[in-house]
C-alpha angles and dihedrals in degrees: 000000000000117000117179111222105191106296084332118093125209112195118177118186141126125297098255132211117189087244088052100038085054096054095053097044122045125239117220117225118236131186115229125211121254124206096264092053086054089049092054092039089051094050097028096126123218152154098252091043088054102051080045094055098048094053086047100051094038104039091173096076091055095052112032096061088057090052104129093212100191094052095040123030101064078059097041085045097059095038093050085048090046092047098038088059087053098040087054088052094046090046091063091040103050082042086074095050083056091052090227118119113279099245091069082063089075096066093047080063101041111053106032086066097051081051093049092051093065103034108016110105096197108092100204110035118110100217114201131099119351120191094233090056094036089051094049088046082047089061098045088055101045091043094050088034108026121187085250083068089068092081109197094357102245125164087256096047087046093051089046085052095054088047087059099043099052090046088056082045097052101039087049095056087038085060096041081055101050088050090050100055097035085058086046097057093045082055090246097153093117085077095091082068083082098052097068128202087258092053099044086045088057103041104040079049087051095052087049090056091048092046088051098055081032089065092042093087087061094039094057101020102242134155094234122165126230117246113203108176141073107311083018094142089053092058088046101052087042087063099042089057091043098059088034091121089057098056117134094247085204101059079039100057081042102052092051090046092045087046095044091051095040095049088042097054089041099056081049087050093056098038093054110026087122101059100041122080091226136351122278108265087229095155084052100047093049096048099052088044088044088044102048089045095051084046103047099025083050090225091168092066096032105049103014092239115165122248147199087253122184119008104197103221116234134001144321132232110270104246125185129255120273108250089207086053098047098049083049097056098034090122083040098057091041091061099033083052099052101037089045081056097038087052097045106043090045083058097042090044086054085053093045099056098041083053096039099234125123134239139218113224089196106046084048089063093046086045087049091043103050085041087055099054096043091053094043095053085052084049097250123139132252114295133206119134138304104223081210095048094044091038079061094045099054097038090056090060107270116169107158139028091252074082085070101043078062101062083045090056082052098050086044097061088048097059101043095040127007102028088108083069090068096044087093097055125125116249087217090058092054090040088050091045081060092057094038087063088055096080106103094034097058091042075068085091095087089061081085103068092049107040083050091059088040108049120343085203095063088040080058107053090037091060101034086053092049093045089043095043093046095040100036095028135253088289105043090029087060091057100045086048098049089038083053095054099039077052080055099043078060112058089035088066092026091055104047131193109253127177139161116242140214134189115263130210090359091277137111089284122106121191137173105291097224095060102061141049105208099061128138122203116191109241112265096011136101124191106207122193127194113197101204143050110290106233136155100272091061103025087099093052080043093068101029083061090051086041086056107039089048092047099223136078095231082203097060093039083058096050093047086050105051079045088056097048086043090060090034087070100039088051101044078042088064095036089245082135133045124199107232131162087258097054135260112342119192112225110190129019110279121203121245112262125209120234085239087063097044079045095071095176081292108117104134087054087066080057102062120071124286115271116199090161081112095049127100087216139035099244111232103213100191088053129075108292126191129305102270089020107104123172131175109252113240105203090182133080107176140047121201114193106198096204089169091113084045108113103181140344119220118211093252091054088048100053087052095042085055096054096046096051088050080060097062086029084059094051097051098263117143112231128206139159124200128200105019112167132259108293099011088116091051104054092042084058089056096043100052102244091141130082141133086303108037109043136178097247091074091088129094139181099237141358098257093047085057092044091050088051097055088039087058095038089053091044080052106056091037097051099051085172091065109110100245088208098049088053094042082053099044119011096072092079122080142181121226113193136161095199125082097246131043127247110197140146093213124072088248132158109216130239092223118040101166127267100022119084137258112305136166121256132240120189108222 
């Protein structure tokens, strides 16, 4: 019964344990699915699943027919056009950070979001180039075609070299694509649950840091080779330095103008971006006018500043990846493949939840991987997001992917019609776009002062992926980084929390002991939690934590005391004791024996229970015991173990669990363990857990039920007055209340009347 009093509750009923709670209220019995249920119910063909699987695997069919054209599509239209003009520039730029000629960048842009359209299930990500992938693809080609391979450095080495270095490009992002969608179609999407917040914060921090040394060779005009390799970075900005007299002071002056306007525009953007109907096309405005200035004031010629050069106009012929490339990038295209998914579905679930739509993890990594071979067999690089490009795309006004087709129909037109305008283009301003789009990633730094008053495990990881991602490189660092949190994963769980509880304001609630004043702990019991699944690698601190709170090894207490009894015979055989009222009484002076002698060769036999059965008298070890017989006192008589925080027990846990309970059960300590979780009981059943010593009917629904039950059980043995069948027929029912009064409908006495202890109950 549950009766509100006010914002006080009352609830009587019976003190339950999970054998007895069983018994009253009746199970039902489910039938759980087996494997092979879950294999038939995953391939079982129908009508309906079919229908369901079409619209999952082709999103577009679900949402296109419900497109409210006249609401939507003047807002779709000048988003697509806004984010069409960024996602050119970008693809130049990112081009650089590939170190394949820009106008490839362009179908990086172009295809994936053709792809997206029909099977991407976010509404508002621009999907296309992104630095930290750039970047990755960047280190693959430098490391299969490095700069050294140019020879002597003439128009047509340079050209093969191109040639190279866009074919490494292509079959790697061939190969991400082909893992993407592999681990899409084996519904492996859960697999961004590995790649936390932390990680992805670090890592994404420590590319921009690498893009950024990687665009000062164009920002300054140096002949600088790629490294790609661990301490690469260090080699790189050593030869930067050492050529630093030779920089070109032109792409120079240009690179800090460019970054200062860019940086400037941006901060107003995000100030005011409330108040302004779209963001200031500040990367458009500066290339035109870049771009108008290199071509009229003939900069090329006159200060010998690199440009884009020669955009070939329309399309080339789709090849096929190179199979050496691609068995000598496997570990590339693995990594390229999961951090372009980790970054775009973080963006696209950010999107999801502030539009209130959902997304398929697995159906993304099926839209990225069918985006990525396409691109890749037209001899674009890998694609994912760019947080500035979808950020544009969403705050124009985008509410659909026909936004994106769009921007497609934009780059499009570029390619097949007004590349030539941009020929004339500085490197460095395209270098310096790249940087200008690094903003947000390398604000990323002041992560690290939060995250360490957070959580110190999170500001861990954060740092030891940065410093592993800038030092070893993106590949190796994101292995290391991932290796590192899974390490952390482990001694979180291999190290529990574990406190001693009490019970707090004399009511059914029972708290750390240390973190309150008016507690209350039954005499002779210890209620012990554990706040983590219980596995082989913590059972052991497991037990030294219950060791510890209880203040006693039970193992050593029952050797002591088989040693004891041991000593107890040999002593009443020679008539060294004598049995009186009073006790044992020892009646001549009796040598003192060493453990080795009471030892015999029969250890295993300290192990077993004591057994007094031989014994004129039942031996009180907390009292005085006999002059040479020393055994260490035990104040407690009950153990409460709270497992409502225990996930799961593995077998090996349990073998050692066992043991360790048969210990305290041995000295005459009464186990029992409260909230256990649906099914516990019955996987300790199948597993053999129970026998004469450890018995089902330790368990128990709930701490105080357990407490009230050792509080009964005690009342019990020290009132044998009390009627056995009166309290078998009453006692089991209690009252739990937070007011100072009961409200009741039964005549009951409460367990709790404040302030008096716990006490059992007896209905009258």
């Amino acid at each position: 019964m549950v009766e509100p009093v006010g914002n006080h509750y009352v609830v009587a009923r019976r003190v339950y344990s999970e054998n007895s709670f069983d018994e009253e209220h009746e199970k039902l019995h489910r039938y759980h699915k087996n494997f092979w249920d879950h294999l038939k119910l995953y391939f079982r063909c129908s009508p309906q699943r079919i229908k369901k699987v079409a619209l999952r695997m082709f999103p577009v069919v679900s949402w296109l027919p419900a497109y409210r054209f006249r609401e939507w599509i003047l807002s779709d239209i000048v988003s697509g056009i806004n984010t069409g003009l960024v996602a050119v520039l970008q693809g130049l730029a990112f081009a650089l950070l590939v170190n394949v000629p820009p106008g490839y960048g362009l179908y990086a842009v172009f295809f994936p979001v053709l792809v997206y359209f029909i099977f991407g299930t976010s509404r508002h990500i621009s999907v296309g180039p992104f630095p930290v992938l750039s970047l990755m693809v960047g280190g693959v080609v430098t490391r299969l075609v490095p700069d050294g391979a140019a020879g002597n450095g003439t128009a047509t080495n340079m050209s093969a070299i191109d040639e190279q270095r866009v074919m490494v490009a292509a079959s790697v992002t061939f190969l991400s694509g082909i893992f993407q969608l592999l681990l899409g179609l084996l519904q492996f999407g859960f697999i961004v649950i590995y790649l936390s917040h932390s990680l992805i914060s670090g890592f994404t921090t420590a590319a921009a840091i690498h893009v950024l040394v990687s665009q000062l060779k164009f920002m300054l005009q140096l002949p600088v080779p790629g490294f790609n390799k661990p301490f690469g970075i260090i080699y790189t900005l050593e030869s930067v330095f050492s050529q630093i007299t030779d920089t070109n002071i032109a792409d120079l002056i240009t690179s800090l103008l460019v970054l200062f306007i860019v940086f400037v525009v941006k901060e107003i953007n995000d100030r005011y971006k409330a108040k302004l109907p779209a963001p200031i096309p500040i990367e458009l405005i500066v290339t035109v006018l870049a771009a108008l200035i290199s071509h009229f004031a003939k900069l090329e010629e006159k200060f010998k500043v690199a440009v884009v050069g020669k955009l070939e106009e329309g399309f080339q012929a789709p090849v096929a990846p190179d199979a050496g490339i691609i068995q000598n990038c496997v570990g590339d295209g693995i990594s390229i493949a999961i951090v372009g998914f980790a970054v775009a579905f973080s963006v696209a679930k950010v999107y999801s939840i502030k539009h209130d739509y959902p997304i398929d993890g697995n159906q993304e990594l099926i839209a990225f991987g069918l985006g990525n071979i396409l691109g890749g067999s037209f001899k674009g690089f890998a694609s994912s997001t760019a947080l500035s490009r979808s950020g544009v795309q969403e705050s124009t006004g985008g509410k659909t992917q026909i936004a994106g087709i769009i921007s497609a129909i934009i780059v499009l037109i570029v390619i097949l019609a007004i590349g030539f305008l941009l020929e004339p283009l500085q490197k460095s301003v395209l270098a310096s776009l790249a940087l200008g789009n690094l903003k947000g990633m390398l604000m990323q730094f002041r992560e690290v002062g939060v995250l360490w008053r957070k959580d110190k495990y999170d500001c861990m990881i954060w740092v030891v992926t940065f410093l592993a991602a800038v030092f070893l490189g993106l590949d190796i660092g994101l292995a290391t980084a991932v290796a590192f949190e899974l390490l952390t994963v482990v001694i979180r769980s291999q190290i529990p929390s574990c406190t001693t509880l009490a019970n707090v304001g004399r009511s059914n609630i029972y708290r750390n002991r240390k973190d309150y004043t008016d507690i209350y702990e039954p005499e002779g019991v210890k209620i012990f939690k554990c706040s983590s699944p219980i596995f082989f690698a913590n059972i052991e601190f497991f037990k030294e934590k219950l060791i510890s709170a209880v203040g006693f090894n039970p193992l050593r207490v029952l050797r002591k005391r088989n040693k004891a009894l041991r000593k107890i015979r040999k002593m009443l055989k020679k008539g060294e004791l004598q049995v009186t009222p009073k006790g044992l009484i020892c009646m001549a002076h009796h040598t003192q024996e060493s453990d080795d002698e009471l030892d015999n060769n029969r250890m295993e036999e300290l192990d077993q229970p004591t057994d007094m059965a031989d014994l004129p008298i039942q031996i009180n070890w907390n009292a005085e015991l006999p002059p040479g017989i020393a055994v260490p006192r035990v104040d407690i008589h009950s153990i409460v173990l709270d497992f409502s925080a225990v996930s799961f027990l593995d077998f090996s846990a349990m073998r050692v669990l066992q043991k360790t309970l048969k210990e305290f059960v041995r000295i005459d300590i009464d186990i029992y363990i409260a909230g256990a979780h649906e099914g516990f009981l019955e996987k300790m059943e199948r597993c053999a857990f129970f026998d004469e010593e450890i018995k089902p009917s330790m368990f128990f629904l709930t701490i105080h039920d357990a407490v009230l039950h050792i509080l009964l059980k005690k009342d019990i043995a020290s009132s044998p007055k009390l009627k056995l069948a009166e309290v078998m027929l009453h006692s089991n029912d209690y009252v739990i209340t937070t007011s100072n009064g009961l409200r009741s409908r039964d005549s009951t006495v409460s367990l709790l009347p404040p302030p008096v202890p716990l006490q059992p109950l007896v209905r009258r």
